[in-house]
Structure formats: C-alpha cells, structure tokens
C-alpha positions as CSV (number, residue, x, y, z in Angstrom):
1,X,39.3,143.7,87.6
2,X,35.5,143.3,87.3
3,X,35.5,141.1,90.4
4,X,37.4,144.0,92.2
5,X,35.3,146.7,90.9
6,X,32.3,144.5,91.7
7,X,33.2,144.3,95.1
8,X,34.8,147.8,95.8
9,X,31.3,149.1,94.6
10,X,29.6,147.0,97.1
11,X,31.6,147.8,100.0
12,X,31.8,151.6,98.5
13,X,28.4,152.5,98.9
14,X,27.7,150.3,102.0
15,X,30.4,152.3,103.7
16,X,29.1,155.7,102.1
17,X,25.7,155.0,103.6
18,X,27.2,154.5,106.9
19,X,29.7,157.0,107.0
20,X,26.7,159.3,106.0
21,X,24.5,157.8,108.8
22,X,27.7,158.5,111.3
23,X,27.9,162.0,110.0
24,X,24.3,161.9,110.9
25,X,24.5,160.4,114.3
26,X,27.0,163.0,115.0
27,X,25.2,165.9,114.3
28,X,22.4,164.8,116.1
29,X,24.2,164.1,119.2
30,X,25.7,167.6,119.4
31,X,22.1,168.8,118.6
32,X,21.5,167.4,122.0
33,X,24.8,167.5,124.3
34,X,26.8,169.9,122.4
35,X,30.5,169.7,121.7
36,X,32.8,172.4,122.2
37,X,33.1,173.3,125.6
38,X,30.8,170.6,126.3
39,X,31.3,168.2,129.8
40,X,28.9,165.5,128.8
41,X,30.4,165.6,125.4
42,X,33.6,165.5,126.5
43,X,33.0,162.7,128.9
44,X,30.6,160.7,126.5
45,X,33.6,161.0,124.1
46,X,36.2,159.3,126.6
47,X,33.9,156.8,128.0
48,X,32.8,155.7,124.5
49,X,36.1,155.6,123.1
50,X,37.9,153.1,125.3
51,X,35.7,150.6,123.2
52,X,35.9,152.0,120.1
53,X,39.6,152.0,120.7
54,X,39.9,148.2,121.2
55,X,37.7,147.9,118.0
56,X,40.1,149.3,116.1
57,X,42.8,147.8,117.1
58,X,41.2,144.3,117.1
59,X,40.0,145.0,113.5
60,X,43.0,147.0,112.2
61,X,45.5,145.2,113.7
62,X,44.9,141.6,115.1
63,X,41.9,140.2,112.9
64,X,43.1,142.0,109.9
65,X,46.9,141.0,110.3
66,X,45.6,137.5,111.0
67,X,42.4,136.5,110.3
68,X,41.9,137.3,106.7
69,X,45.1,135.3,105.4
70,X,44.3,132.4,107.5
71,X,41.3,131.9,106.5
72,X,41.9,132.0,102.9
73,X,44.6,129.3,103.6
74,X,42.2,127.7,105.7
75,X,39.4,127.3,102.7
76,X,42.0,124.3,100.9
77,X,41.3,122.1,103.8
78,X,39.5,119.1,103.6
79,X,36.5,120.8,105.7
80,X,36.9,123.9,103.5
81,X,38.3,125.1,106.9
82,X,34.9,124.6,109.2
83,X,37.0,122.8,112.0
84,X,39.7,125.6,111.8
85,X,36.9,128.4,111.2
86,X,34.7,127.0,114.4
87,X,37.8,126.8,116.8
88,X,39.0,130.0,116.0
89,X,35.5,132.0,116.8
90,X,35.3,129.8,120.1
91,X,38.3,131.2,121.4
92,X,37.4,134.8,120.3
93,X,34.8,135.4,121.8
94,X,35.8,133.7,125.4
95,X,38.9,135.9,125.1
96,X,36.3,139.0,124.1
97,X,34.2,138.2,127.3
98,X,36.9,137.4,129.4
99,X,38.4,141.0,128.4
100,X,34.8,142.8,128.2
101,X,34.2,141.6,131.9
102,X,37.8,143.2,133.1
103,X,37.6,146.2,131.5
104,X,34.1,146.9,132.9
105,X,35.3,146.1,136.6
106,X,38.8,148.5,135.9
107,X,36.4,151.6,134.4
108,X,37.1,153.8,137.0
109,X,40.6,153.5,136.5
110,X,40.6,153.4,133.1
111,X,39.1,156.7,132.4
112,X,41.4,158.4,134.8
113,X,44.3,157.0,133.0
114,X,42.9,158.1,129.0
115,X,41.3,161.5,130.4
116,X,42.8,162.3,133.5
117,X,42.4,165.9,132.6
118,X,38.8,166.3,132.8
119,X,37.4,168.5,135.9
120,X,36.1,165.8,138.7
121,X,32.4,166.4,137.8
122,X,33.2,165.5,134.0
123,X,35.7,162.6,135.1
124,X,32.5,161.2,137.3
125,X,30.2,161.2,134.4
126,X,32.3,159.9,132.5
127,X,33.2,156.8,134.4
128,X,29.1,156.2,135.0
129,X,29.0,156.2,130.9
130,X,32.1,153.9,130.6
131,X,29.9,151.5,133.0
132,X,27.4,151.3,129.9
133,X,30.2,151.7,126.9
134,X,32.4,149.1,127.9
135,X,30.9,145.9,126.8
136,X,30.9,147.2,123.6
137,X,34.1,145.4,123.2
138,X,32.5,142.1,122.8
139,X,29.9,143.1,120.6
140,X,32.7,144.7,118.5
141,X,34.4,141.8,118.9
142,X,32.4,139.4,117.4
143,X,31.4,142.1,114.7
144,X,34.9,142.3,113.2
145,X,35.6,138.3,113.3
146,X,32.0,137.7,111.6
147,X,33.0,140.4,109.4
148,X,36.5,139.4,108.4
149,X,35.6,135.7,108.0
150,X,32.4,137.0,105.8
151,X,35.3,139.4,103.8
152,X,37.8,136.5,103.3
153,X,34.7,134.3,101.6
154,X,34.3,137.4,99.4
155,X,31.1,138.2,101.1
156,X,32.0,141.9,101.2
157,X,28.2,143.4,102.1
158,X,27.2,142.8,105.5
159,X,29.9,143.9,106.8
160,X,30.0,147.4,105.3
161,X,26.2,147.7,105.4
162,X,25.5,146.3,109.0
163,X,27.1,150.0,111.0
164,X,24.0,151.9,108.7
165,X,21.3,149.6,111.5
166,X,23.9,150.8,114.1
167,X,23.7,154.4,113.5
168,X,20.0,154.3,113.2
169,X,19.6,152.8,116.3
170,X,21.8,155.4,117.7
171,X,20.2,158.0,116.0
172,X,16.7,157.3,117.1
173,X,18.3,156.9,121.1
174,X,19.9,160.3,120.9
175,X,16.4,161.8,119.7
176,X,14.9,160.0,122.7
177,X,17.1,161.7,125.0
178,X,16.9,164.9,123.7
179,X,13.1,164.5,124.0
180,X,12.9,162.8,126.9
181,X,15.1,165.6,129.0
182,X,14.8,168.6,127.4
183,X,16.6,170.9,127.6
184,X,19.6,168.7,127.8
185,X,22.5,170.3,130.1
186,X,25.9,170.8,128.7
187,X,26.6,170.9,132.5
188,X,28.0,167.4,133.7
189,X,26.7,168.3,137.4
190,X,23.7,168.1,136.2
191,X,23.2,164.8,134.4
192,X,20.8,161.9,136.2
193,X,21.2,158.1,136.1
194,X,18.6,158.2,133.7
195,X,20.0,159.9,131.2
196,X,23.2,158.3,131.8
197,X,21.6,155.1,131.2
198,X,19.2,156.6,127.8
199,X,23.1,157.8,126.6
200,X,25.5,154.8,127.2
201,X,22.4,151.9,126.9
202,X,21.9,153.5,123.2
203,X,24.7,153.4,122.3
204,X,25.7,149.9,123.8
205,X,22.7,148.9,122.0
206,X,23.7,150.1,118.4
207,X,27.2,148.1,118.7
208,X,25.0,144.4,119.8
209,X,22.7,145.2,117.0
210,X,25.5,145.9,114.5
211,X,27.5,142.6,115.8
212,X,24.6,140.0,115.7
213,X,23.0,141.5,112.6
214,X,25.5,139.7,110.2
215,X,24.9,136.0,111.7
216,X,21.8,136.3,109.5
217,X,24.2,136.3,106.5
218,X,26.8,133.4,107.4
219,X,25.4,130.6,105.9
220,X,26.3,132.0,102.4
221,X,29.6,131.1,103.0
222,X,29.0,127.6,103.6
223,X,30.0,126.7,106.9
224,X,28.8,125.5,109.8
225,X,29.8,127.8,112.7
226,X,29.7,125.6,116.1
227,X,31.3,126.0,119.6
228,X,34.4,124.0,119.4
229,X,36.9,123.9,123.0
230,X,39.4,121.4,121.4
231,X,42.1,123.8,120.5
232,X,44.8,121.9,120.1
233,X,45.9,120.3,116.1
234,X,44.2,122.7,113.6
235,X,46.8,125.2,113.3
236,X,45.7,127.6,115.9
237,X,49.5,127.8,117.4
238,X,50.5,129.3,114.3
239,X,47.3,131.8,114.5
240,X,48.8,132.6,117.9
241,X,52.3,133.4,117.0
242,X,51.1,135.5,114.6
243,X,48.6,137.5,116.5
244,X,51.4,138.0,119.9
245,X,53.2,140.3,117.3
246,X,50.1,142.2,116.5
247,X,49.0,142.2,120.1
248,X,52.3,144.0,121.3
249,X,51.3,146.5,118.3
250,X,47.5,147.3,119.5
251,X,49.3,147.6,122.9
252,X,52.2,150.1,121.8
253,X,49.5,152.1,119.7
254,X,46.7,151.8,122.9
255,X,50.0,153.7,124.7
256,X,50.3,156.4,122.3
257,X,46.6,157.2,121.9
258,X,45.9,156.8,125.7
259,X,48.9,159.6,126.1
260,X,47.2,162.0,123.6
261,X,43.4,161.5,124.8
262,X,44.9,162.2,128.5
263,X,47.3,165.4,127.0
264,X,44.3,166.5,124.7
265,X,41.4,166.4,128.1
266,X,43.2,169.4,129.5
267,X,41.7,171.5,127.1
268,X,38.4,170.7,127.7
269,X,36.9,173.7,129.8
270,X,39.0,176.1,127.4
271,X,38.5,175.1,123.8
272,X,38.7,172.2,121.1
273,X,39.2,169.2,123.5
274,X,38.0,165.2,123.5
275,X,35.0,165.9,121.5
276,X,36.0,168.4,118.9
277,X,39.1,166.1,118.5
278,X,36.5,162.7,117.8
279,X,34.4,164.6,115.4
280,X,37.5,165.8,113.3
281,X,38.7,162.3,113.4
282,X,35.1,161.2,111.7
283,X,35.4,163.7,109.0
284,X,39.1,162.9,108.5
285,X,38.2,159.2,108.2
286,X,35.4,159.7,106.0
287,X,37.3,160.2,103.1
288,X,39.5,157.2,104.2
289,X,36.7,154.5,104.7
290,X,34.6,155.2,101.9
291,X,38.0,155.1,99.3
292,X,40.7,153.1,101.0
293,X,38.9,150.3,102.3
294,X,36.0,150.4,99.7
295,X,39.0,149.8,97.4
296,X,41.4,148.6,99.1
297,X,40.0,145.7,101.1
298,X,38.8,143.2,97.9
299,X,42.8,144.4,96.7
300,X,44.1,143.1,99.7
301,X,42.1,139.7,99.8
302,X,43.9,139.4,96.1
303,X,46.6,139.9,97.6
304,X,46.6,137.2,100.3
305,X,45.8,134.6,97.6
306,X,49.1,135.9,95.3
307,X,51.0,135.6,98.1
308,X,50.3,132.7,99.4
309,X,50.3,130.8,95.8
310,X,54.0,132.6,95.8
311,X,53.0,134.8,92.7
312,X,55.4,137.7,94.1
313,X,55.2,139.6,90.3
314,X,51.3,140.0,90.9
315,X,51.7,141.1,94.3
316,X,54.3,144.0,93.1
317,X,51.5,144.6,90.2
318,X,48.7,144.6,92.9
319,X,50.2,146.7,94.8
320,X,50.8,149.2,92.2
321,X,47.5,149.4,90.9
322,X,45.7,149.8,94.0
323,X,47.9,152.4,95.0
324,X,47.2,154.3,91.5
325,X,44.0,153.8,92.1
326,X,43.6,155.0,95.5
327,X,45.2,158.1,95.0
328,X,43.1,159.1,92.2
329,X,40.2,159.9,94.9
330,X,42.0,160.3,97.7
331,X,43.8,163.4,96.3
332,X,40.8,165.2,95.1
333,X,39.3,163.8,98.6
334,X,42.2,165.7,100.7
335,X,41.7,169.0,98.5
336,X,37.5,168.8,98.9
337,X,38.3,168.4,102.7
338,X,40.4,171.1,103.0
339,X,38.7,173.6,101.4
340,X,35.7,172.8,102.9
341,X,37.3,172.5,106.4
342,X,35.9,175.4,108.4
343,X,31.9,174.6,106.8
344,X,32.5,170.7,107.6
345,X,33.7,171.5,111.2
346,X,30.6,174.1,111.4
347,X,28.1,171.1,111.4
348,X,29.7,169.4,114.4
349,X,30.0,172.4,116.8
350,X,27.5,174.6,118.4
351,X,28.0,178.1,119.7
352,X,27.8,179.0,123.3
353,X,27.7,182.2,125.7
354,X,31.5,182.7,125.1
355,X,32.5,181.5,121.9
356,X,31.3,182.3,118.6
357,X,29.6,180.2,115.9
358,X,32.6,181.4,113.6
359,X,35.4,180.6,116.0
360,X,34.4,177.3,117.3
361,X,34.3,176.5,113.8
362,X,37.7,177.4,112.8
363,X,38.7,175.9,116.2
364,X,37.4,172.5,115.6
365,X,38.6,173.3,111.0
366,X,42.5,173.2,112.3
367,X,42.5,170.0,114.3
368,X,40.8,169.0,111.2
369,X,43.4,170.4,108.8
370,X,46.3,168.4,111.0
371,X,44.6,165.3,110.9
372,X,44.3,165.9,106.9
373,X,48.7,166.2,106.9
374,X,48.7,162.5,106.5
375,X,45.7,161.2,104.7
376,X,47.8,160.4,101.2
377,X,50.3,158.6,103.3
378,X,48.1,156.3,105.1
379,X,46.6,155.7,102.2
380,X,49.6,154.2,100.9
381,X,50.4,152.6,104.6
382,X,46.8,150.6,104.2
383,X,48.1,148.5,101.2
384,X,51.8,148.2,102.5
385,X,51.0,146.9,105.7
386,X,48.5,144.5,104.3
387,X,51.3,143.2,102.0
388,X,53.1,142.1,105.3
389,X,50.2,140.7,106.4
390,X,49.4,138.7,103.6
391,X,52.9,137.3,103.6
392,X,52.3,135.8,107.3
393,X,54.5,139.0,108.5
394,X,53.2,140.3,111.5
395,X,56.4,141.2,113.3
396,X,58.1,144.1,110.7
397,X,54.7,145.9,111.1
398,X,55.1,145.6,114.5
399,X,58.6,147.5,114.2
400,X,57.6,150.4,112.2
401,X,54.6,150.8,114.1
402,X,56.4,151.0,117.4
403,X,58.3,153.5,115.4
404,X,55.2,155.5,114.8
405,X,54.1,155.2,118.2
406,X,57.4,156.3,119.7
407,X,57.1,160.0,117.4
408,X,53.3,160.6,118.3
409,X,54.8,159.9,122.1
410,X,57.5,162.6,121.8
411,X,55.2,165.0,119.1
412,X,52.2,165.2,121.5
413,X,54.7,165.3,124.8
414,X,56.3,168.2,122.9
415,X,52.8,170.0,121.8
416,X,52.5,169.8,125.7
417,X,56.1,171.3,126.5
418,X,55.0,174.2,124.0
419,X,51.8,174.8,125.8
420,X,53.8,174.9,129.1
421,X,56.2,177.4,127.5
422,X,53.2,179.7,126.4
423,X,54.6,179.2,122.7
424,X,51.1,177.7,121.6
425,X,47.4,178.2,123.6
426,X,45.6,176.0,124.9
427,X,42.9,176.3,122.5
428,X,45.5,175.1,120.1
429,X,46.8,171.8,122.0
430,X,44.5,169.9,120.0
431,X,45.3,170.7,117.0
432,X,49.7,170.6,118.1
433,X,48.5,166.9,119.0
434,X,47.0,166.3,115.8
435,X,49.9,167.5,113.8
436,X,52.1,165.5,115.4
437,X,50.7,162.5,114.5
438,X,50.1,163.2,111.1
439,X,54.1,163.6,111.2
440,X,54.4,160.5,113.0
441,X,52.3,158.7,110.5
442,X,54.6,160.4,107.5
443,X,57.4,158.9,108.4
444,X,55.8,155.7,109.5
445,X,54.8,155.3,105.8
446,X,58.3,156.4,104.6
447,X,59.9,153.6,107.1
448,X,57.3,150.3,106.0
449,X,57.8,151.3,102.0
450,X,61.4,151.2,102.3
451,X,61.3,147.6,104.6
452,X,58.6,146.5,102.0
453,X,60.7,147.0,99.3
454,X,63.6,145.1,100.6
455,X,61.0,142.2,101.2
456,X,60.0,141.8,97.7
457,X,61.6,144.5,95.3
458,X,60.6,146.1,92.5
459,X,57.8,148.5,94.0
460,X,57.7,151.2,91.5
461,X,58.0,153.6,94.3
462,X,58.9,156.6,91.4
463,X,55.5,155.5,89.6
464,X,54.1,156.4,93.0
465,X,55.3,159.6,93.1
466,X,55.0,160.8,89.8
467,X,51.0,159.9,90.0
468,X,50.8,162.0,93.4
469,X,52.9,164.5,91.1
470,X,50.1,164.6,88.6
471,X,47.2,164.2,90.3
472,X,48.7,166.9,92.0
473,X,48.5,169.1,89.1
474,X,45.1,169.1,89.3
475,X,44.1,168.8,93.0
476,X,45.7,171.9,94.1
477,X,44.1,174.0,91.7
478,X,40.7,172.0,92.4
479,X,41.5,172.8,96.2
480,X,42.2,176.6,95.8
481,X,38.6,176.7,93.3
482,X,36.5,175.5,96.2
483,X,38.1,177.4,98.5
484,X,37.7,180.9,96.6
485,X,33.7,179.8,96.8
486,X,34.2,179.6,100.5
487,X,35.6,183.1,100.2
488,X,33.2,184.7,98.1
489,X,29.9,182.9,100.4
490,X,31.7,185.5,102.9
491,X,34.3,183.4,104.7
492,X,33.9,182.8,108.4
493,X,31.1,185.6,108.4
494,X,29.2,184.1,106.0
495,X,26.1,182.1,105.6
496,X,28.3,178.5,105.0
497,X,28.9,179.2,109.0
498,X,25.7,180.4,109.8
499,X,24.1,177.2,111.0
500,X,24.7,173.3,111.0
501,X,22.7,172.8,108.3
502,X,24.3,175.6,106.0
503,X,27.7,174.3,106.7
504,X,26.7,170.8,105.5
505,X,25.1,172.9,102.2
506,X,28.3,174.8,102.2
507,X,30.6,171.3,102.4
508,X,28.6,169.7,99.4
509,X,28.8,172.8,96.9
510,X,32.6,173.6,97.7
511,X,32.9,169.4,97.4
512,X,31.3,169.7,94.1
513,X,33.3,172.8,92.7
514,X,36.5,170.8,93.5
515,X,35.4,167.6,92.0
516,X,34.4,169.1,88.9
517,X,37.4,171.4,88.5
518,X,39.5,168.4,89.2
519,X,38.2,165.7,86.8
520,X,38.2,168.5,84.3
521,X,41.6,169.0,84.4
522,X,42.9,165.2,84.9
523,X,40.8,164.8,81.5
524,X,42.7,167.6,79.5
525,X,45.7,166.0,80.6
526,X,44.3,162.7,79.7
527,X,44.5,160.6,82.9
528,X,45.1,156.8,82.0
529,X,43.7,155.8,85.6
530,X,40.2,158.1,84.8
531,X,38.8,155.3,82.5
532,X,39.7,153.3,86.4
533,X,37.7,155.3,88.1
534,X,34.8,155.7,85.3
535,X,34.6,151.5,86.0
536,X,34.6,151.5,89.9
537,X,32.0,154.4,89.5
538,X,29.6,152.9,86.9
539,X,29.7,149.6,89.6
540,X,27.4,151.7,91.7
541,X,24.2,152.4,88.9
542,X,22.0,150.4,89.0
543,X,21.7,147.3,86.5
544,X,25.4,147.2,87.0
C-alpha cells in the first residue's frame, strides 16, 4: 500500500495543480470572451471540443483499455518489450496524422454535424476556430500514448504534471488576446482572422507543448523509443483485436455526445448552452480527476499485473479497497460541490445587459447539479471497467457502454420532445440533457457491476453499499452545513455571487465547512478507512 499511496500522492497533486490551472484558464477565458449568451464562446467551445472529444476517447477508451495491460505483459519479453513498445508508437501516431489531416479537411462539416444549432455567424466562427483546434488530435494523441506507456512503467508524474505547462501557455495566450483586442466582442460578427488565429493557435499551442513535454522524461523507463514499420510478429494483431472493440465504443459514445452538443447548441442565444455546459463539465470533473484517477490509476496498474499472473482473489480484494477508498472523498467531494454549486458556477459566468449576475449563476449551478447525479457511480464505473480491461476484455465494456449510449440517445432526444411540448424552457435544455446522462450513466454502472460479478464473483457489492450508507451519514449532514453558510452569506443576493472572485472565496469556505463537519463526524463514528485517507494525505507533506 505504500507504493500505491506513493504514487496516488504524486499523480494527486500533479492533477490538483492542473485542474487548478484549468479552473484558472477557464476563468480567464470568460474574463475575455464571456460565456453565457456568449457566440465566440459558444463557438470556441464546439470547435475546441471535437479534439478534446477524440482525447478522451483515445485516452479513456482505446489506450487505456489497451495500452496499459499490454505493456505490462510486454515488459517480460526478452527486450523488456522495446521491439513491441517501438512498433506500437509507429503505428500511433501514422494513424493520429493520418486522422488529424481528415478531420482538418471535413471541419466544416463536422461542426455542422456537433453544433448545428448555432446561428450562421456563430456556426462560421466556429468552423475558422476548428481550422486551428483540430490538429490537436495528434498532439493529444501522442500525449496519452507517451503518458500511458510512462503510467504502465510506474512513472506516474509527467503525465499528471505535464497539462499544468498546457494551461499556462493557455493562460498567458488568452491574456494576450484580451490585451491585444480590447474590448473583446461577445459578438461573433465581429471577430477578425487575427483573433481567430491568437484564439485557436493558443490553444493549439498548449496541447503540442503538453504532448512533446513528456519525451524529456522517457528514458527513465529504459527503452529506446525508435520508428519501427515492420508490424507484422510482435503481437500487434492481438493489440488490434483488442482495440476494434474499443474503437466501436469511442464511436457509439462520439454518437451520443455529438447528439447532445447538436440538441444542447439550440439554446445558445437564450440561456445555458455549449459553453455553460463545458464549464460545468470542468467543475464536475474536478472532483473526479483529482480523486478517481489520482487513486484509481496506480490501483488499476495493480490490477493488470493480478490479473494477468491469474491472482483472481487479489483482484476481488483490489477492487474492494479502491472502491472504499474512493468513496471516502468522493462522497464529501459530491456534498462540497453541491453545496457550493451556485458560488462555483458564479466564477465561470459573466452578467450581461439581460441576464443577471444571480441568474446566470443558478443557470449555469443546475446543469452543474445534473452532472453531479452520477459522480458516485462513475466512480465505481472507473475501477469496474478497468477490471475488464485488465483481463484483456474489451468487448463486454463495449456492450454496456452501447447500453449507456443508447439511454443518453433517448434521455437527451426526450429533454428535446419536452422542450417541443413547452413542458421544460429552453433555458433549462441543458440541464434536461445533463440529467439524462447522469441516468444513463446510473444504470450503466448498475449493468457492468452485475456482468463483472458474473466474470469473477465474489465482489462484495453489499460492503459497497453499506460504505456509501455510512459515509452517507456524514456527507449529507456536511452537505446541508455548507449550504446553510451559503444561506446566511445571503443566498443568490449575496456577496458569494457578487463577483468571480467572491464566488471562488465563497466555493473554498463552504468546501471547508463541509470537509470539516464531515471528517468530524466519520471520526465520532470511527471510520476504519480515515486512518486510509490520513496515509494517502500525509504522501503529499513534504519529507514524505
């Protein structure tokens, strides 16, 4: 466990730094083109997402599923798997250029088919910044296979730590633009090739930055990375029967999400739209990157090696302490979010000549709030769909994800058919959308436990549930603490809401009045897993 603490601490505060540096990044983009009610945001935020879209499905799904395992199998070769290692990244990144060059060339097309909604003049822009996004994808790319291989070798920090250059970059760019054109229009009509090119080359720039940073770090893990065309008789077949299940997956999910960015556009000259929706996503995930991959990622590796030694009793124990573990933070981290939600969503909007400070904050708090449905389920989807991965399953994952994808298909068609119907506004179709998928991902959760379980047994599913049951005990009244500060700082008319900078003050003080309430009550009732926590924690200090 000191190995795993070790490294969760490692990649725990390298991913707290960046996520902090994202928050930051954030902010100071809608300092500069806004974000609710915003065309350039709106259209930054579709153009930039089609490659952050194929990052995360590369990463999530293919490189995740497949890379990681492989290359822990890989290491027992005679080579210590350089031949396997070097063939592999050749026929990456020709398959990353080859798919960087065709998605630059079908932009036009491809930002009419994920946000067809947007008005002509936002659609234009739009397309122009997709021009400069889209070769993100091969700097992404070859981030998350450096990354992974760098992960499997139990070199956890350069990965984690290399987005922190990325959002400086960024952050300095956006600055520079803001400068540059001041005042910056929130009127898409209006936007220039240069500040087209300031927007999308900066943050192009960030992403190659990010990606090439972390070949400085590969020789630690002792191999000799070299271009390598003969494909054929190191096992790559098997790499590629393994990743066609996963590819079908990215697809089916690429589907879904392309049919709620397109749904989601329409509302982007009334209310909470493409950019509100991308910046409650970021606080949503914060949470999620900083606990479950922080802890779950050095679990997982663990996991690959049980597996494959065929050490199925240690996998079931893995699996069950990680999950323990995980849910120790990320129940106190659901009830900090929530309370905090309309001061946390306060930081990422700006108020304009028809809507309020106040309600573009509550706006932008309930897309927030449906995103935050599903956080404890996905935590407990990250190590479950791992576990099929380590055990060179690709294809049941594949199943229950098409599962998923089918409900957020008919959940954010049906958000749509309630909009239609004048049941919902549209200043609420973000937030129908967002719901829906946190059902989707419920039962998604529900489906891969019970098909896990029949893989391997003995999951101590009802050891699950009684830890959500306790922690429970003390995360609700922790939740309903912070939230009575929110109250008595005046609510929604009240200084938390007052300005970006007060809602981030806000966030932190209600954060800190649910942590404490929380850990105060887990140690009354004399929590086995805080002594856990108290290790990962003391990992950060220093000395440690």
């Amino acid at each position: 466990m000191s190995s795993l603490g070790r490294a969760s601490a490692i990649i725990g505060a390298g991913t707290m730094v960046s996520r902090v540096t994202g928050l930051l990044r954030s902010i100071v983009l809608v300092a500069v083109i806004g974000s609710y009610k915003s065309g350039p945001a709106d259209a930054f935020a579709a153009a930039n997402q089609l490659p952050n879209s194929v990052f995360s499905l590369i990463s999530v799904g293919i490189l995740t599923a497949v890379i990681v395992p492989q290359i822990v199998k890989a290491a027992a070769d005679a080579d210590g798997g350089n031949a396997f290692i070097s063939k592999l990244f050749t026929l990456g990144t020709v398959v990353l250029v080859a798919i960087t060059a065709l998605a630059t060339i079908a932009a036009p097309w491809l930002v009419e088919i994920v946000a067809g909604g947007l008005s002509p003049t936002t659609q234009a822009l739009a397309t122009a910044l997709a021009y400069w996004c889209l070769p993100q994808i091969l700097f992404y790319g070859l981030y998350a296979l450096l990354g992974e291989a760098l992960n499997a070798r139990k070199i956890y920090g350069p990965f984690t730590w290399a987005p922190v250059v990325n959002n400086i970059v960024s952050i300095i760019g956006f600055l520079v633009l803001g400068a540059v054109f001041a005042p910056v229009s929130t009127n898409a009509s209006a936007w220039t090739p240069e500040m087209i090119a300031a927007l999308g080359g900066t943050a192009t720039l960030g992403i190659a930055i990010q990606a090439l940073i972390l070949l400085f770090f590969w020789r630690r893990t002792g191999l000799a990375l070299r271009p390598d065309f003969h494909w054929r008789g190191v096992g790559l077949g098997n790499v590629g029967k393994l990743a066609g299940w996963t590819f079908l997956m990215a697809f089916a999910s690429l589907a879904a999400g392309v049919l709620q960015g397109r749904i989601v556009s329409a509302a982007s000259e009334s209310g909470a739209s493409l950019a509100v929706t991308a910046n409650a996503w970021l606080i949503f995930m914060l949470p999620y990157s900083v606990i479950v991959l922080s802890i779950g990622t050095p679990y997982f590796t663990q996991i690959s090696e049980h597996a494959a030694a065929g050490r199925t009793t240690e996998v079931r124990a893995d699996i069950a302490r990680s999950i323990r573990t995980l849910l120790f933070f990320i129940i106190a981290a659901v009830a900090a979010v929530a309370a905090a939600a309309v001061p946390a969503s306060r930081v990422f909007t700006k108020p304009t000549e028809t809507v309020s400070a106040a309600s573009a904050a509550e706006g932008a708090a309930l897309v927030l709030l449906c995103y935050l449905v599903s956080l404890i389920p996905l935590t407990i989807l990250f190590i479950v769909q791992r576990t099929f991965y380590a055990y060179d399953d690709t294809r049941t994952p594949f199943w229950f994800t098409i599962f998923q994808c089918v409900l957020i298909v008919a959940t954010t068609l049906a958000a749509w058919g309630l909009l239609e119907a004048d049941v919902i506004p549209i200043t609420s179709l973000a937030a129908a959308v967002a719901l829906g998928q946190s059902i989707a991902s419920i039962l998604q959760t529900v489906v891969a436990t019970w098909l896990l379980h029949r893989k391997i047994g003995g999951l101590q599913v009802g050891s699950w549930m009684l830890t959500i049951g306790r922690f429970a005990v003390a995360g609700i009244p922790a939740g309903l603490a912070g939230w009575g500060v929110y109250l008595l700082s005046g609510g929604a008319d009240g200084w938390m809401v007052a300005g970006q900078f007060l809602g981030a003050v806000g966030t932190a003080v209600i954060g800190l009045v649910v942590v404490v309430v929380y850990i105060g009550i887990l140690a009354l009732m004399r929590a086995p897993e805080l002594s856990v926590a108290g290790s990962l924690v003391r990992r950060f200090l220093p000395g440690r």
